[in-house]
MIDOSE-1310 file (N, C-alpha, C; in nm, 2 decimals, decimal comma, always signed):
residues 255
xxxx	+0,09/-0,12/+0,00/+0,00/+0,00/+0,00/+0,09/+0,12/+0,00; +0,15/+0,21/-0,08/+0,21/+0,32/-0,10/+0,13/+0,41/-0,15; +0,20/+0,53/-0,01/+0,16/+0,66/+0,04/+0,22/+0,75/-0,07; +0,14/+0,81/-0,16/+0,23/+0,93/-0,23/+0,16/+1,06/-0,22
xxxx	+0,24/+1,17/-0,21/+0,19/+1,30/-0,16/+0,28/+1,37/-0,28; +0,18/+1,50/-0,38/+0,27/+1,47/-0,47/+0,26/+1,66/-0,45; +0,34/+1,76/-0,49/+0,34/+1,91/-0,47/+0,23/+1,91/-0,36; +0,22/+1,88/-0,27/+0,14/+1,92/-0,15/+0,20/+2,05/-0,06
xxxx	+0,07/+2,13/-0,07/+0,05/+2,28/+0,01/-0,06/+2,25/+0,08; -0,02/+2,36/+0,19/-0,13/+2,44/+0,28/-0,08/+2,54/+0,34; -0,23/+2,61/+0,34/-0,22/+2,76/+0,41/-0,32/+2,78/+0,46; -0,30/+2,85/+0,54/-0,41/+2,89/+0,67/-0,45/+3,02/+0,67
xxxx	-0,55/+3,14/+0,71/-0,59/+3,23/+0,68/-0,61/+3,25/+0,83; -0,51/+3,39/+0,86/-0,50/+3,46/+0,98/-0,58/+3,57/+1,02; -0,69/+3,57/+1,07/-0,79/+3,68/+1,12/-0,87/+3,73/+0,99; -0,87/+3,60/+0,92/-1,01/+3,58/+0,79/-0,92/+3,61/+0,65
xxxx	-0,80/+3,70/+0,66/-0,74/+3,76/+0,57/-0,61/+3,73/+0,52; -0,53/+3,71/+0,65/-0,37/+3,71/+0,57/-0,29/+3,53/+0,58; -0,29/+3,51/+0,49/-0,26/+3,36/+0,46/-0,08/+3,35/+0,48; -0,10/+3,24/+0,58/+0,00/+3,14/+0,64/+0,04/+3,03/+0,55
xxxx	+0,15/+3,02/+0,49/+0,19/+2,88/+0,45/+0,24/+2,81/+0,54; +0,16/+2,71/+0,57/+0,23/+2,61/+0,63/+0,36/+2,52/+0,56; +0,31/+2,46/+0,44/+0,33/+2,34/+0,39/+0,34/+2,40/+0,23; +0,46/+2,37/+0,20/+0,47/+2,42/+0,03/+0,57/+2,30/-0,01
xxxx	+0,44/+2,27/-0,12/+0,55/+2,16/-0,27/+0,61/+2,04/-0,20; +0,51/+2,03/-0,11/+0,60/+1,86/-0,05/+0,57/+1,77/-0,16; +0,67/+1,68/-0,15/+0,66/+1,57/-0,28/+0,74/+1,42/-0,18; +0,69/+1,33/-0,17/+0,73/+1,21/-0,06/+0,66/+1,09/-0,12
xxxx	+0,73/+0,99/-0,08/+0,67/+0,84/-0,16/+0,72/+0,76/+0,00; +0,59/+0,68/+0,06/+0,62/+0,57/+0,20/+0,59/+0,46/+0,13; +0,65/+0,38/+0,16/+0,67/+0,24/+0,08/+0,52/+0,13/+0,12; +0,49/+0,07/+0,14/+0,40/-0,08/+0,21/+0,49/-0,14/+0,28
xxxx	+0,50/-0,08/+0,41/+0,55/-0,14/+0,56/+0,67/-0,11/+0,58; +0,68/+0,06/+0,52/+0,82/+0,10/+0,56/+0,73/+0,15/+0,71; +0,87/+0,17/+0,81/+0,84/+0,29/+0,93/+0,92/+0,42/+0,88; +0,85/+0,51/+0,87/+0,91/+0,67/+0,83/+0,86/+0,77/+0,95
xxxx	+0,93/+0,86/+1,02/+0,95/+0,93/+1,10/+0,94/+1,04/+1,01; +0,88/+1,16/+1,09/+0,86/+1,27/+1,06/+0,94/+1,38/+1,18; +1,07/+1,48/+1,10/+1,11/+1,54/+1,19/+1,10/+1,68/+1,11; +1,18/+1,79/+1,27/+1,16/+1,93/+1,20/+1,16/+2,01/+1,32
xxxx	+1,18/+2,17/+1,26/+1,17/+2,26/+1,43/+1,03/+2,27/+1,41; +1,04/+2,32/+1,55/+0,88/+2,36/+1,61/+0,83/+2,48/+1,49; +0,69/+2,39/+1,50/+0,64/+2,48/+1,40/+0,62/+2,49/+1,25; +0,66/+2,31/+1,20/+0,74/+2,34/+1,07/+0,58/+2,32/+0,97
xxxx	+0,48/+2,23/+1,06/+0,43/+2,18/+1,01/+0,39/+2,03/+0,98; +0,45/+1,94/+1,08/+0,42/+1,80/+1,09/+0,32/+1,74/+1,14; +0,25/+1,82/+1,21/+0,10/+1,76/+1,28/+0,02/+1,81/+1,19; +0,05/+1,94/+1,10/-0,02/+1,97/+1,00/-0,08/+1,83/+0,86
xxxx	+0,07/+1,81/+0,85/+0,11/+1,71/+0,71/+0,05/+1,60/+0,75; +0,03/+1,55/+0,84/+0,01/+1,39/+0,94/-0,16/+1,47/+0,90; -0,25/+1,52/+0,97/-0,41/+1,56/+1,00/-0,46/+1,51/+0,83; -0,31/+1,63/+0,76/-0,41/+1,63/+0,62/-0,37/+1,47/+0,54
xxxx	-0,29/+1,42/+0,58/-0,27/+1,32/+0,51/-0,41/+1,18/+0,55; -0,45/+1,18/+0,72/-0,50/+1,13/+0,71/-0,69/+1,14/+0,68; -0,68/+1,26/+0,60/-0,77/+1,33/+0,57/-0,90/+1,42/+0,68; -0,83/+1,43/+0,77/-0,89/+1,54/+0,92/-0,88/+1,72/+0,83
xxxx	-0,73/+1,76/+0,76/-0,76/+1,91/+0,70/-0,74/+1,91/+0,54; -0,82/+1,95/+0,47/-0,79/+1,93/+0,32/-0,63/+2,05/+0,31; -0,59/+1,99/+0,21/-0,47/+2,07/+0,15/-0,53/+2,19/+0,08; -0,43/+2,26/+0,07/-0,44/+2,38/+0,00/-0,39/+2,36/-0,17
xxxx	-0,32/+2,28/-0,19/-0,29/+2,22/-0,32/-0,22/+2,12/-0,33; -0,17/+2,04/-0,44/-0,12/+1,92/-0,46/-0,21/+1,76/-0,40; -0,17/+1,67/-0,40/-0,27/+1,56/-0,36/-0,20/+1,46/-0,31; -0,27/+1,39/-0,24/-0,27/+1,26/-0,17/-0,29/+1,14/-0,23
xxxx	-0,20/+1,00/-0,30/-0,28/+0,91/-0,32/-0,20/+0,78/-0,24; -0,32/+0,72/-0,23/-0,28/+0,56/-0,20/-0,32/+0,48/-0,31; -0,20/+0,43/-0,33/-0,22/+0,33/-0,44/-0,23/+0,36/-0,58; -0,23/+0,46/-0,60/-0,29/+0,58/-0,69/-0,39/+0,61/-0,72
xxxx	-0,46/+0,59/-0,57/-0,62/+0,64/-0,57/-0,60/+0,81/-0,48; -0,66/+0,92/-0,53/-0,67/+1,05/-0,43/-0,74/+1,05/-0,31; -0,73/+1,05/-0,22/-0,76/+1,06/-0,11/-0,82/+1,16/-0,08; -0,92/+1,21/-0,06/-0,99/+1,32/-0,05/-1,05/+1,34/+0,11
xxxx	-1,07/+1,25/+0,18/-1,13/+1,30/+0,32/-1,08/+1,16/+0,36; -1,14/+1,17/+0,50/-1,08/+1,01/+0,59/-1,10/+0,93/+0,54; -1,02/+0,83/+0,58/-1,02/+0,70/+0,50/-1,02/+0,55/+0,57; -1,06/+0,46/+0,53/-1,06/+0,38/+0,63/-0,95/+0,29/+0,61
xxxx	-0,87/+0,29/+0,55/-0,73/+0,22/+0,50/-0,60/+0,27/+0,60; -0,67/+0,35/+0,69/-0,59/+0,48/+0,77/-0,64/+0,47/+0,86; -0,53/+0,52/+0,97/-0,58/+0,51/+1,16/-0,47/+0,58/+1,19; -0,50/+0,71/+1,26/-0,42/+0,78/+1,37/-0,45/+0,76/+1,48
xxxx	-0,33/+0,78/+1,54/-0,28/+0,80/+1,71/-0,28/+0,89/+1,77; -0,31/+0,98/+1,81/-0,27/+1,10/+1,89/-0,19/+1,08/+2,03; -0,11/+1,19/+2,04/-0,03/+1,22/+2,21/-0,11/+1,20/+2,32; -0,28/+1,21/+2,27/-0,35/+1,26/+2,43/-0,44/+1,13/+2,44
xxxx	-0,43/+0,98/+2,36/-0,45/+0,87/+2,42/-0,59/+0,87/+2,33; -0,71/+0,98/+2,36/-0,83/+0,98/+2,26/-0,94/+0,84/+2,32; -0,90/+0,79/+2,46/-0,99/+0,70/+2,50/-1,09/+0,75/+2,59; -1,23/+0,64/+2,56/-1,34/+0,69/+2,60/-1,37/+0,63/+2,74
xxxx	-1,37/+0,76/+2,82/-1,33/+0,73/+2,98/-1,45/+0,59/+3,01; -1,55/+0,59/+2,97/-1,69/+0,54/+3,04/-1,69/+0,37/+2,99; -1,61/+0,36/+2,91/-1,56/+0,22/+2,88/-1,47/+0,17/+2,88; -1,44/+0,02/+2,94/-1,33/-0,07/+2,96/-1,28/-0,04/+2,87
xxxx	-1,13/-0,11/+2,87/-1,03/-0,14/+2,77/-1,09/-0,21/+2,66; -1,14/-0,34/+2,69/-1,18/-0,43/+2,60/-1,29/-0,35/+2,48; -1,36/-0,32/+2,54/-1,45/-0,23/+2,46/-1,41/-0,09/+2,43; -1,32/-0,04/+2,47/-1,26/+0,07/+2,37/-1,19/+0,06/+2,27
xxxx	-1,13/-0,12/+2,24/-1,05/-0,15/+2,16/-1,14/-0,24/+2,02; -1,25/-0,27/+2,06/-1,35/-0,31/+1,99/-1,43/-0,17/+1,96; -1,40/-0,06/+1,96/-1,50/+0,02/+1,89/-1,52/+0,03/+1,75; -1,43/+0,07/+1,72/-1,41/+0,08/+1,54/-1,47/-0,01/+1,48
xxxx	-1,49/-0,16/+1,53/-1,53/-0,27/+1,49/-1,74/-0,29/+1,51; -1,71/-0,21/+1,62/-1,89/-0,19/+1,69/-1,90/-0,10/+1,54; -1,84/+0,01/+1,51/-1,94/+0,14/+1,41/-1,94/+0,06/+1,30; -1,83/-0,03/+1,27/-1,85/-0,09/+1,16/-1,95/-0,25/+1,14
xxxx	-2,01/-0,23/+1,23/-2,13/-0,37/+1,22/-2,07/-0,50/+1,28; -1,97/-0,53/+1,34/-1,89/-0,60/+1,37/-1,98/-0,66/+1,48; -2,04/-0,79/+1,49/-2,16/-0,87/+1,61/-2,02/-0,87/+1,68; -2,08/-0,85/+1,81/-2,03/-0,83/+1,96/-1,89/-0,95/+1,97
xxxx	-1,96/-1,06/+1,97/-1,87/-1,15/+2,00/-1,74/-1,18/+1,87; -1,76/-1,14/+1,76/-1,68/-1,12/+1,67/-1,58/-1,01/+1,74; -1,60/-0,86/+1,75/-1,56/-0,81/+1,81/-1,46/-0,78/+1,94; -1,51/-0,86/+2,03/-1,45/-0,87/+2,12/-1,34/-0,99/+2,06
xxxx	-1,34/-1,11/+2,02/-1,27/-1,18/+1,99/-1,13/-1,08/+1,93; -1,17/-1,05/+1,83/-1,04/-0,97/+1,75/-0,97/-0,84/+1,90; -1,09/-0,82/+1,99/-1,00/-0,75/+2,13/-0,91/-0,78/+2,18; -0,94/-0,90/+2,21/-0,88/-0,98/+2,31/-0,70/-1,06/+2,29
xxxx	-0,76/-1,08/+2,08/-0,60/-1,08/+2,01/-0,50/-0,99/+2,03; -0,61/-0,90/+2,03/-0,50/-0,78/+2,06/-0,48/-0,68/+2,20; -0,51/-0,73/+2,31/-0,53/-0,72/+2,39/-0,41/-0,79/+2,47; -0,36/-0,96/+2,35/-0,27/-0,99/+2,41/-0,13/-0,97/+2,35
xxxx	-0,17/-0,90/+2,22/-0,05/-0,89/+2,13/+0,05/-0,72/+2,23; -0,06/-0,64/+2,28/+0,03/-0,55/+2,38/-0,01/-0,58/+2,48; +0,06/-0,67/+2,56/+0,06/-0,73/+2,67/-0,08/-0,68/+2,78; -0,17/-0,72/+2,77/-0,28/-0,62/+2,81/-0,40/-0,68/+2,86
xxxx	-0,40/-0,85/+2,87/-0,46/-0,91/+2,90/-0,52/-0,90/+3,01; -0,47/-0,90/+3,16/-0,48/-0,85/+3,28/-0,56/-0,76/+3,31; -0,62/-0,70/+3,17/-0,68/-0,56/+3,24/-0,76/-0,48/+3,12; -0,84/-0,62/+3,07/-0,93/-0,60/+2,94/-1,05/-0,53/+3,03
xxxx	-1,09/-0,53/+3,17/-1,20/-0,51/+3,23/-1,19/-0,38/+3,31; -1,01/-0,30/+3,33/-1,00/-0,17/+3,35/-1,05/-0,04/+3,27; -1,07/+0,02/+3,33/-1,11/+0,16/+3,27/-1,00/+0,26/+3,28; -0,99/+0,34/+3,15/-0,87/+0,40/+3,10/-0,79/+0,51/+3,23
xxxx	-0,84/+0,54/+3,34/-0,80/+0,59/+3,45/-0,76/+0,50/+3,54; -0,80/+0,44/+3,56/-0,70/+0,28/+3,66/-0,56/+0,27/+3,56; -0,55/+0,28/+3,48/-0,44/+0,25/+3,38/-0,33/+0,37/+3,40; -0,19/+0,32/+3,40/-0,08/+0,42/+3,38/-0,11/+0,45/+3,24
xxxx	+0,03/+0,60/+3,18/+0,01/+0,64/+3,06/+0,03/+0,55/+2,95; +0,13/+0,49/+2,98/+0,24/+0,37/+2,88/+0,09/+0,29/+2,89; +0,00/+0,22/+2,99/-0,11/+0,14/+2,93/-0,19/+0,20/+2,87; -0,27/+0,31/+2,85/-0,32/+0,42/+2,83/-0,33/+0,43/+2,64
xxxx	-0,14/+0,42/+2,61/-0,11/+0,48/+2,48/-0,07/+0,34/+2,39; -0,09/+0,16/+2,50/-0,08/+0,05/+2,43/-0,23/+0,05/+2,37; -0,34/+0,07/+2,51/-0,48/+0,08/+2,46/-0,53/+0,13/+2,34; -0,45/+0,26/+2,31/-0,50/+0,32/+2,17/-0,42/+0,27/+2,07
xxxx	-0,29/+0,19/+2,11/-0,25/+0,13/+1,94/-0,32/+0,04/+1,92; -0,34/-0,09/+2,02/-0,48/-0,20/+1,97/-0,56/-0,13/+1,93; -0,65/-0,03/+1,97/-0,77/+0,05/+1,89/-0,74/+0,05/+1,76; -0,62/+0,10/+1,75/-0,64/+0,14/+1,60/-0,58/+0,03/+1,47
xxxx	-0,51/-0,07/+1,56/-0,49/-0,21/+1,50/-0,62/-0,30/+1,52; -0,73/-0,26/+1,57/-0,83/-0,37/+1,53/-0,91/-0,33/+1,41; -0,94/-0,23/+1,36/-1,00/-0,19/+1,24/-0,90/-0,25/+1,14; -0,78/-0,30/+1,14/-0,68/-0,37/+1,02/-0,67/-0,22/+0,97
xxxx	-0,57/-0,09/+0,97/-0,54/-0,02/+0,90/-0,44/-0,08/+0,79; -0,39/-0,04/+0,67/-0,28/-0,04/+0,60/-0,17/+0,07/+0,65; -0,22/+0,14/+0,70/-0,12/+0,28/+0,75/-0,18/+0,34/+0,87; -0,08/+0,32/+0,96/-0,09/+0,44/+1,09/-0,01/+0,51/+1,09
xxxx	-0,07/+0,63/+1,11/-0,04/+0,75/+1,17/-0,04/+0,82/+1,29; +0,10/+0,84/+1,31/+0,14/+0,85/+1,47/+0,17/+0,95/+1,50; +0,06/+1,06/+1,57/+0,14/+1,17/+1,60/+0,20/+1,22/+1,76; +0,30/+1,19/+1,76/+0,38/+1,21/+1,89/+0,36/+1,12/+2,00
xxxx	+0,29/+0,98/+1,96/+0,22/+0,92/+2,04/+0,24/+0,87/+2,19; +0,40/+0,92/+2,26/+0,48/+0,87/+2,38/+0,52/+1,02/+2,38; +0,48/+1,13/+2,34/+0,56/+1,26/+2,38/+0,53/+1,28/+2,54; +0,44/+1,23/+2,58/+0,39/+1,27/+2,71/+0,46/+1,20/+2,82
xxxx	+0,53/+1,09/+2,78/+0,56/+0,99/+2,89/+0,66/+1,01/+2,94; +0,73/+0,94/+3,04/+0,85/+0,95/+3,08/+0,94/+0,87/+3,04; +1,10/+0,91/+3,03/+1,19/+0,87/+2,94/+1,19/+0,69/+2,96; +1,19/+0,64/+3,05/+1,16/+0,51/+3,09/+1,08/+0,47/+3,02
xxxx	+0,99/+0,47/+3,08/+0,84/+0,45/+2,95/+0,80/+0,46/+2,79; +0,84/+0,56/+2,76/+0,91/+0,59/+2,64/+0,98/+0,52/+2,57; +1,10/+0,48/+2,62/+1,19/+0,37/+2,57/+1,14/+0,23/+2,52; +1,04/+0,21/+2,67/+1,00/+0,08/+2,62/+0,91/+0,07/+2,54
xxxx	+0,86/+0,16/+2,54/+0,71/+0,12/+2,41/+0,76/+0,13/+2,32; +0,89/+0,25/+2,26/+0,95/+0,20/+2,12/+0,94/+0,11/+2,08; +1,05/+0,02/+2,18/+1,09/-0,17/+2,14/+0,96/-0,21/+2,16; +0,81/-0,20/+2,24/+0,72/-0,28/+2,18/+0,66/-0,22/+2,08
xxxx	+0,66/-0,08/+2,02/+0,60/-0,09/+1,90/+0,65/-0,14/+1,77; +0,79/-0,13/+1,79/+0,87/-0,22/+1,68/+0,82/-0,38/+1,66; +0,82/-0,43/+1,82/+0,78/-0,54/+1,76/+0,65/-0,57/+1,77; +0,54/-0,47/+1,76/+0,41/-0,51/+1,70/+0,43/-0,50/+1,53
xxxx	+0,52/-0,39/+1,53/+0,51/-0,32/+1,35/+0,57/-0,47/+1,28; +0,70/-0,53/+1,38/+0,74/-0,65/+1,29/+0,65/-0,79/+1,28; +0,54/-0,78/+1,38/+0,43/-0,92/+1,35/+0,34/-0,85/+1,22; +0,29/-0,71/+1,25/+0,21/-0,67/+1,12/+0,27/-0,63/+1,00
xxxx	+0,37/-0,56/+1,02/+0,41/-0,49/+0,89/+0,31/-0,43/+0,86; +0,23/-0,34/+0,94/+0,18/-0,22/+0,89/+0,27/-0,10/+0,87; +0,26/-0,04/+0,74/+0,35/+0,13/+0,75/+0,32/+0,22/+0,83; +0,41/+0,27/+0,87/+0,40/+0,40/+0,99/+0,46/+0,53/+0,92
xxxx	+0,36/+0,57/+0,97/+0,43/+0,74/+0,95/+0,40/+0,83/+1,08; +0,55/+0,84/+1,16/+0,56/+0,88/+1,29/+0,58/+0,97/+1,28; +0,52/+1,11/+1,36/+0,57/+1,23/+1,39/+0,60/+1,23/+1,53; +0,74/+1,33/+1,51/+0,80/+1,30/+1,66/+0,93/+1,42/+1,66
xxxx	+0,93/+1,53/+1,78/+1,05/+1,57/+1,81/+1,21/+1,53/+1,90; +1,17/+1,41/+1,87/+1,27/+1,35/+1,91/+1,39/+1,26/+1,83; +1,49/+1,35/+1,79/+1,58/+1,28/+1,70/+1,60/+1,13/+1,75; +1,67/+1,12/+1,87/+1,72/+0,97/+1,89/+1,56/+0,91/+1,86
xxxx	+1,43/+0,89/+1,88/+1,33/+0,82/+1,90/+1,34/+0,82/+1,71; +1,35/+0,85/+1,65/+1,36/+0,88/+1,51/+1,44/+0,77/+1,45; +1,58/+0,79/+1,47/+1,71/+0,69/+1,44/+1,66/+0,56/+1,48; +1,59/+0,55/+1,63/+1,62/+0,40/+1,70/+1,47/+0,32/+1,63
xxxx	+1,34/+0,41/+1,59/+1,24/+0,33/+1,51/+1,28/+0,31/+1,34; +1,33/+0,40/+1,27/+1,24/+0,42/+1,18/+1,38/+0,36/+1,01; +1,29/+0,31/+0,95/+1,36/+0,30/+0,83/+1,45/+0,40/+0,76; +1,35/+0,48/+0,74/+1,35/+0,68/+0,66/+1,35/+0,78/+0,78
xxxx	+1,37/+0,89/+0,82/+1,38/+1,01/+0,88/+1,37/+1,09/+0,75; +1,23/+1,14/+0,75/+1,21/+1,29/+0,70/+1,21/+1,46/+0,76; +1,31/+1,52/+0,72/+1,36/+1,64/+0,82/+1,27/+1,72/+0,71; +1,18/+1,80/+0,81/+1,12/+1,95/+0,72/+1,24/+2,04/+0,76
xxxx	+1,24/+2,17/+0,66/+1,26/+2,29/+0,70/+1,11/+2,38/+0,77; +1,17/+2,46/+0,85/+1,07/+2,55/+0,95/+0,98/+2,59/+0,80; +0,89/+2,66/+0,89/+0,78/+2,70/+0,79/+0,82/+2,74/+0,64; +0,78/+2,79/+0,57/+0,67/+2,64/+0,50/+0,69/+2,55/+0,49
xxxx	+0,73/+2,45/+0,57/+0,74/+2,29/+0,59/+0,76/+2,21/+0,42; +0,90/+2,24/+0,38/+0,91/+2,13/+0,26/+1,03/+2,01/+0,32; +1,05/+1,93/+0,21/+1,14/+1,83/+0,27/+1,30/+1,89/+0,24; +1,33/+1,90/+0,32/+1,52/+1,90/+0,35/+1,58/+1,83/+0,29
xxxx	+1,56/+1,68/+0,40/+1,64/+1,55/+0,32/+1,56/+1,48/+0,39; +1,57/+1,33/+0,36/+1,53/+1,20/+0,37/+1,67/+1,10/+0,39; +1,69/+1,09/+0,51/+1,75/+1,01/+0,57/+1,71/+0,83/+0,57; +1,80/+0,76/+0,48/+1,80/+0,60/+0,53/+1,88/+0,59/+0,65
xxxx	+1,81/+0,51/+0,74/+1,87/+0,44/+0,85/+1,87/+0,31/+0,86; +2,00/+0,27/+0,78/+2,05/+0,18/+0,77/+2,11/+0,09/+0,87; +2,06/+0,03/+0,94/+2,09/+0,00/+1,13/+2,01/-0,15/+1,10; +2,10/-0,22/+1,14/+2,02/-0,37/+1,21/+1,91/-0,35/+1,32
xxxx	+1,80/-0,41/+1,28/+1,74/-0,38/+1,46/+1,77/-0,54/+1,55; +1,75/-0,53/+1,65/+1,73/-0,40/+1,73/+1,88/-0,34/+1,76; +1,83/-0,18/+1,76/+1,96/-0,09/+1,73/+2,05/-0,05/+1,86; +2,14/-0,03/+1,90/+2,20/+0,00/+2,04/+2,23/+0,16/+2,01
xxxx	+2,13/+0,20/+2,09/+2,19/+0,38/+2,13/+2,28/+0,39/+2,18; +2,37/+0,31/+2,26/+2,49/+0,33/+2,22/+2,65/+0,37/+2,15; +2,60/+0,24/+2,03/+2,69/+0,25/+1,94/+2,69/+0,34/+1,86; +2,85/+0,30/+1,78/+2,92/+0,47/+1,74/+2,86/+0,47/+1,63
xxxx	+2,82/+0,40/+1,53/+2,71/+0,41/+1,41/+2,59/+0,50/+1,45; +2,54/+0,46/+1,54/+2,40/+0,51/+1,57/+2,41/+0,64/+1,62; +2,53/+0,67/+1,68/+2,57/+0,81/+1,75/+2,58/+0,89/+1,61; +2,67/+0,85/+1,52/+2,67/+0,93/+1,39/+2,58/+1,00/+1,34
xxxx	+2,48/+0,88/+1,33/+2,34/+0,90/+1,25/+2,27/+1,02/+1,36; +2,24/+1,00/+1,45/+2,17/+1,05/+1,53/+2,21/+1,19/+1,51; +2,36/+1,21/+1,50/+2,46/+1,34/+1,51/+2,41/+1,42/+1,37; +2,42/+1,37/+1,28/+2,41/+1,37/+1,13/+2,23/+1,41/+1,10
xxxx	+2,13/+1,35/+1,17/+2,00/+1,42/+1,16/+1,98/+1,53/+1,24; +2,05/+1,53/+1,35/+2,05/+1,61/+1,44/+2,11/+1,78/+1,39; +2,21/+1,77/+1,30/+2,24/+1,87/+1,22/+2,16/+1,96/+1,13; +2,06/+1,82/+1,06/+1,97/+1,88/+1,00/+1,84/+1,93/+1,06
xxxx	+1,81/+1,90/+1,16/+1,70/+1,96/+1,22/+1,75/+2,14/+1,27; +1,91/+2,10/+1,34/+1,91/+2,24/+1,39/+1,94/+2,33/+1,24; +2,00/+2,29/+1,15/+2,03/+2,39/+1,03/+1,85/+2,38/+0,93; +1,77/+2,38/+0,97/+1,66/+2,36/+0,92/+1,59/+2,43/+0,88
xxxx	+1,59/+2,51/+0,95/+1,50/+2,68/+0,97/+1,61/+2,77/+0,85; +1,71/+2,77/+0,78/+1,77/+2,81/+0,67/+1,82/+2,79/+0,53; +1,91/+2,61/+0,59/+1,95/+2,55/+0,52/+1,81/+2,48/+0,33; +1,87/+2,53/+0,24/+1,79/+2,49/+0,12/+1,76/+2,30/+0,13
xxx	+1,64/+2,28/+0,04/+1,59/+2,16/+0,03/+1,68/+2,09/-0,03; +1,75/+1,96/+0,02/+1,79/+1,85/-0,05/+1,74/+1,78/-0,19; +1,57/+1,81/-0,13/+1,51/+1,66/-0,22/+1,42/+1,74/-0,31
């Protein structure tokens, strides 16, 4: 399933009148079951690119296709994540993870079945019958990747999805989202200010420049997994995107 975004703009209209570019002339190709990371300074435009991609804000020009179909509004081949978890306080886990499946006609016990898969695929079994406040964050932000792996997306979209957590926490859900991504091979497209979280997930690193958010460069990370932060390879890389994020807000487009 390949994500193409082809001269993609947007702009925004400031007090009815004076237009903001966010996003000018992006042009990007995600593969079927690459992970690509989305980097950049504050402000560049990545939660922008992420919304409209999975059709939440229409573009201002250029287009979206999958497969080389245009994408025009939400899609159901697509599932985002947000930072702030997005679960419905007044229902268990189990049944917050079966929703998508309830709107889509899915009989209960069908439903719940496909929960429960995935209930044990992020370790979560113990606590199909808690409610999203009994839960720490780290369980909180496993609850909403099952959510959005039980509708079977082709592509998730992840925006900042562990920015909230603590560095501890953080760490580890990387290595279990890796190895959820390596049972599915679903493609990811991560947005995230976090260079090292960038290097240690993702196939590709895409650096925007600061507003108008176009692409810089497109970084392969070329890394065995699982990767050691550590080592002097991965220090490089890290060093080497890290360059580009801070030279970003000036430095001309690579791609």
């Amino acid at each position: 399933m390949t994500l193409v975004l082809e001269n993609l703009s947007k702009s925004f209209a400031v007090e009815g009148k004076t237009e903001v570019e966010a996003l000018s002339h992006l042009n990007l190709q995600v593969n079927d079951g690459e992970f690509v990371s989305i980097l950049g300074p504050s402000g560049c435009g990545k939660t922008t690119l992420l919304r409209i991609i999975a059709g939440l804000d229409r573009a201002s020009g250029g287009k979206i296709l999958l497969n080389g179909n245009p994408i025009v509004g939400p899609c159901p081949r697509m599932a985002m994540i947000f930072q702030e978890y997005s679960l419905y306080p007044w229902k268990t886990v189990i049944d917050n993870i079966a929703f998508g499946l309830e709107v889509k006609g899915v009989e209960k016990e069908g439903r719940r079945k496909k929960a429960r898969e995935l209930l044990e695929l992020v370790g979560l079994c113990d606590f199909a019958n808690n409610y999203p406040y009994e839960l720490s964050g780290g369980m909180r932000q496993r609850v909403a990747v099952a959510r959005a792996l039980a509708v079977d997306p082709q592509i998730l979209l992840m925006d900042e999805p562990f920015g909230a957590l603590d560095a501890q926490t953080r760490n580890m859900l990387q290595r279990e989202l890796l190895e959820i991504w390596e049972k599915t091979r679903k493609t990811v497209v991560f947005v995230t200010h976090s260079v090292d979280e960038a290097v240690f997930l993702s196939d590709r690193v895409i650096v925007l420049t600061a507003r108008p958010g176009t692409i810089k460069e497109s970084v392969s990370i070329d890394l065995p997994r699982p990767r050691d932060r550590t080592g002097a390879e991965f220090a490089r890389i890290r060093r080497y995107v890290l360059d580009l994020v801070e030279t970003a807000s000036f430095s001309p487009s690579k791609v």
